[in-house]
N, C-alpha and C positions, 0 to 999 in steps of 0.2 A: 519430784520423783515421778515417774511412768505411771501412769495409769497402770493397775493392775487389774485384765483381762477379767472376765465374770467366768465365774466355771461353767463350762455346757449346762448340768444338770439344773444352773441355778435360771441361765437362760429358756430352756425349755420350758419350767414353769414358770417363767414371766411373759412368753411368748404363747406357749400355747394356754395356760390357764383354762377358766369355764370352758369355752368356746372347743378347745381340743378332748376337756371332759367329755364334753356332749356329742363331739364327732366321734370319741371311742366308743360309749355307750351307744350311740344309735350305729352302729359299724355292724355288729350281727344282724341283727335285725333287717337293713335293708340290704345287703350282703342275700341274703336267705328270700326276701322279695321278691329281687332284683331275679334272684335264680331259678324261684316259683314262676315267675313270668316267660322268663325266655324259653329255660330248658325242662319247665315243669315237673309234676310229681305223679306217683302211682296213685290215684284214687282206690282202685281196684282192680278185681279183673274178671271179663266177662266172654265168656265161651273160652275160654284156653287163654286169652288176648287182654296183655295190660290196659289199661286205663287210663291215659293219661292227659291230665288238667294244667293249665294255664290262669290260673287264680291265684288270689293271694289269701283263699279257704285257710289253706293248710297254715298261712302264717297266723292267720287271726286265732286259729288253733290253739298256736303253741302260747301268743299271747292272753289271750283267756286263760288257759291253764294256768300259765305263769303265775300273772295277777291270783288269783285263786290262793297257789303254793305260794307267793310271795305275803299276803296276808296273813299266814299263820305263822311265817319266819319275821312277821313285821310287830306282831302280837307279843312274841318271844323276847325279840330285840329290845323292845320299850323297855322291858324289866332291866336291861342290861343296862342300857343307856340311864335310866332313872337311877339307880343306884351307883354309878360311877360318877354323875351328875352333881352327888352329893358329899360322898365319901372318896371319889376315887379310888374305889374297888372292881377287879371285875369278879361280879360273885360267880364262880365256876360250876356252883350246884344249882345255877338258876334251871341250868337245860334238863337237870333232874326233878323238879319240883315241877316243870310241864309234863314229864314223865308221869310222877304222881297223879298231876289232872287228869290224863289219861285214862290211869287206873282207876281210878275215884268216878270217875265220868262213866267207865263202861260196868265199872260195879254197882253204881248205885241205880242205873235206869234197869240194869235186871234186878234188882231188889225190889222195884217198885212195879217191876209187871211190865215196861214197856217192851212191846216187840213189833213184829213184822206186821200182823194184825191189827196191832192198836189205831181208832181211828184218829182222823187228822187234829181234830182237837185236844183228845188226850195226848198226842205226840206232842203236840206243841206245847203246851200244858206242861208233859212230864219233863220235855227236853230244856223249858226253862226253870223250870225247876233244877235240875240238874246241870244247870250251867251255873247256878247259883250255889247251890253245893261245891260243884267243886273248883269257883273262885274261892269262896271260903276257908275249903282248907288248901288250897295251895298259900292262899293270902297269908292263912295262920302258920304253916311250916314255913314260911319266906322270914315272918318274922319272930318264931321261933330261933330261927338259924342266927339272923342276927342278934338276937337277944344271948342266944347260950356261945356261939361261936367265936362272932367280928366285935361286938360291944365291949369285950374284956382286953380285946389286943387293939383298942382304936388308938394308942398311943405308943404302941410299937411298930418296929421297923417294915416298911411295906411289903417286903418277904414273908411276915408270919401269917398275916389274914388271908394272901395269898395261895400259901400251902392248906392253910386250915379249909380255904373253901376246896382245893383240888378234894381234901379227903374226906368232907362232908357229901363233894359229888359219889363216890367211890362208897361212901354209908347210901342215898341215897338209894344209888347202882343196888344194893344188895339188900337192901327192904323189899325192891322190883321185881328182884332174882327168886327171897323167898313168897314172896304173896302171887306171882302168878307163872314163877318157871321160868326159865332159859330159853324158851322159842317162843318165836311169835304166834300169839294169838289171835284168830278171826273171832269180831262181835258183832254184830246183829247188823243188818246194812239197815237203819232205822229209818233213814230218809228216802232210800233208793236213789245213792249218787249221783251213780249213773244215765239215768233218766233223763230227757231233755225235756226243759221247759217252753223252751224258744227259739228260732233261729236267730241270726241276726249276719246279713250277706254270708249266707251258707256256713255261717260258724254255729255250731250246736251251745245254746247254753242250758247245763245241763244243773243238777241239783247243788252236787257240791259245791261248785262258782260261786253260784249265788248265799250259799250258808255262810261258805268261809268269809264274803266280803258283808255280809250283811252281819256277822257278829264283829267284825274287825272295825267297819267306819265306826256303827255307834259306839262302841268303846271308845277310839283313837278320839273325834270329837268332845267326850264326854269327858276325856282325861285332861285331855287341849283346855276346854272352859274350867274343870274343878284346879288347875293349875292357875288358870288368869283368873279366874274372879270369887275366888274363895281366901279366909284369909288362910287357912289352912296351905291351900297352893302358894301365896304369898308367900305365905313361909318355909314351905319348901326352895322356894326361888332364891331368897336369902340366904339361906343356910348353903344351899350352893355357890354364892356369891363369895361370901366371908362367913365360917361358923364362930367366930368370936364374937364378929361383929352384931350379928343375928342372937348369941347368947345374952349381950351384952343390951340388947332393946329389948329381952325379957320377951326372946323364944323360948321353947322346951325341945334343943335342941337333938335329945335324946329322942324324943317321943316323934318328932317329925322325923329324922330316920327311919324309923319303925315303920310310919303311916308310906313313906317310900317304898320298903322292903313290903306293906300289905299290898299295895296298887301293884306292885310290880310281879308279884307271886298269884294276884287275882286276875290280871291280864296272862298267865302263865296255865293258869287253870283253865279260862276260857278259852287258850288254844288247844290246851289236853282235850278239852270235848269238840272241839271242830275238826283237830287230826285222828280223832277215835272214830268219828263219823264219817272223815272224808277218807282217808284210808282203807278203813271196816278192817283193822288190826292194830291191836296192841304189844311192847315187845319194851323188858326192860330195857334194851339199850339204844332205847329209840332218843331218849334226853339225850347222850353225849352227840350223837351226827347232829339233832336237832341245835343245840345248844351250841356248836361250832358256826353252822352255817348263822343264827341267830347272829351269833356275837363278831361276826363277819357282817353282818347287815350294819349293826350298831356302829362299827367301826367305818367301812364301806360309807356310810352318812354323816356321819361326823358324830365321834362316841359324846356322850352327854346333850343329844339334842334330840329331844321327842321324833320330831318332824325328819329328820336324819335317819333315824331307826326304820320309821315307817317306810320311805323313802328308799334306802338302802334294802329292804326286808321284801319289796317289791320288782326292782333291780335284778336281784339274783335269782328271785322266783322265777321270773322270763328269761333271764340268762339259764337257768337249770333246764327246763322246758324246752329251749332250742338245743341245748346239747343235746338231753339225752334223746330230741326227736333225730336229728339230725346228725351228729356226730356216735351218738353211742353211751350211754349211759358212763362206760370206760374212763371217759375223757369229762364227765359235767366237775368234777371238784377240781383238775386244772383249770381247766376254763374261769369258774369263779373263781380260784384264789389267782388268776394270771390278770383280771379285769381287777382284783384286788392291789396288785403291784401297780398299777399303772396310775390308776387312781391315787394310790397314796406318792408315790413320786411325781404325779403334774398337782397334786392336791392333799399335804400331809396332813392337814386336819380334817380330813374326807370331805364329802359333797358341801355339807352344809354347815359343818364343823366353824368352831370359832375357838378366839385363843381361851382359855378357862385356865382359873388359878391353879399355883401348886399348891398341893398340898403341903402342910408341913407343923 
């Protein structure tokens, strides 16, 4: 019989693979360079008369930002990735439970006094405090949720945990609603975002940069090693391997769930107080956008892989950051979800993604 022909689609991804991933991905980027250079941009304007620069300021710009907002969608995503990791769920009320942190985050540092005033010690002082608080209780609602929610349907059909967590999002959504109202709230700008601390080739790095990525490595790191060299991690790794198998050498495979659903809810929390600070506004319906773009990072990486999340959660931070400098705010969610299409058609298990069991 005839050889029968390879479909396009199936060519494509065995032709262009990595190598076309990375040409897509770096495409805006020097795209937007390439453009800074030749036909340059407005710096300013001075006596009546534009400004205009021949650098690649403005790109570095957008990419510092980026990095910054990708950090706190890279925070969000781990929770996502870590629990589908295990259970093959995607929990839908994670991007609420960052919400929480949030709320929790800008409620408690005005309970204890910190403001505008407070000096650098006690900032630091209360701010870690308060980042500790409210991993806590995100940690503890994450597994709360699984405990009263997913634990009872882990043996029904993948539709029901599904819908339960859409409506657990939608309970969260209106805890948010009543404890601090329907418009967004400004709170305290604690750090002075805005601020620069340093140049670096005329790119300002300014407060927030540096918060978001400095609460983001040491976590990301911190979780990477309690994953490899604890047996706790161990056992997490197993149970996402085979949970039979893993029950059967005398895991507690319920309990290491849990400790999933606490990381992934404390990583959840610790973004609530870095987008409470770096924003300087809280707004219950900041979890669902939040929580979308998240689980787009997760997926974007390859869903179930720490490094993927991160990865991914960083990707789109600088993907959003040159839209909306460039393009227009209007257009930042096609954008990522169109760098989303493309990815999953040359790369159906996303970036970093690998084949993982079915569940069943």
């Amino acid at each position: 019989m005839p050889a029968v022909p390879a479909r396009p689609l199936a060519l494509v991804r065995r032709y262009l693979g990595r190598w076309g991933l990375l040409a897509a991905l770096a495409a805006l980027p020097i795209y937007y360079g390439i453009r800074d250079l030749t036909h340059g941009y407005q710096a300013g304007v001075v006596a009546g008369h534009p400004v205009i620069q021949h650098d690649l300021s403005r790109l570095g710009f957008n990419l510092a930002q980026g990095l910054s907002n990708g950090a706190i969608w890279a925070l969000i995503a781990i929770g996502y990735t870590l629990v589908y990791g295990i259970i093959e769920l995607i929990n839908f009320a994670h991007g609420d439970v960052f919400m929480v942190g949030s709320f929790t985050a800008a409620g408690f540092w005005g309970s204890i006094g910190l403001g505008a005033a407070t000096g650098t010690i006690g900032l630091i002082g209360g701010l870690i405090l308060t980042l500790i608080v409210s991993m806590a209780v995100c940690g503890s609602l994450n597994v709360l949720i699984e405990r009263v929610a997913y634990r009872p349907l882990r043996g029904a059909p993948k539709l029901a945990p599904l819908i339960t967590a859409v409506g657990f999002s939608f309970i969260l959504q209106n805890v948010g609603l009543l404890w601090r109202g329907g418009s967004p709230q400004g709170v305290t700008d604690l750090v002075h975002e805005q601020s620069t601390v340093f140049n670096i080739s005329g790119v300002p790095i300014v407060r927030g940069y540096i918060l978001a990525l400095a609460v983001m490595v040491p976590l990301v790191f911190g979780l990477a090693w309690f994953i490899s060299n604890t047996r706790a991690g161990r056992a997490m790794r197993a149970t996402a391997q085979d949970p039979e198998a893993a029950r059967l050498m005398g895991i507690n495979v319920n309990a290491t769930i849990s400790l999933t659903f606490l990381l992934g809810g404390m990583l959840a929390g610790a973004a609530g107080l870095v987008y409470a600070l770096y924003e300087t506004n809280v707004w219950y319906f900041q979890g669902f956008e939040a929580g979308l773009i998240a689980f787009t990072a997760a997926v974007m990486g390859g869903i179930g892989n720490v490094r993927g999340a991160v990865l991914g959660g960083l990707i789109i931070g600088v993907i959003q950051a040159l839209s909306d400098s460039r393009m227009g705010p209007q257009w930042t969610e096609a954008v990522v979800f169109g760098y989303l299409i493309v990815i999953m058609i040359l790369r159906p298990r996303g970036l970093l993604g690998e084949e993982i069991r079915e569940a069943g």
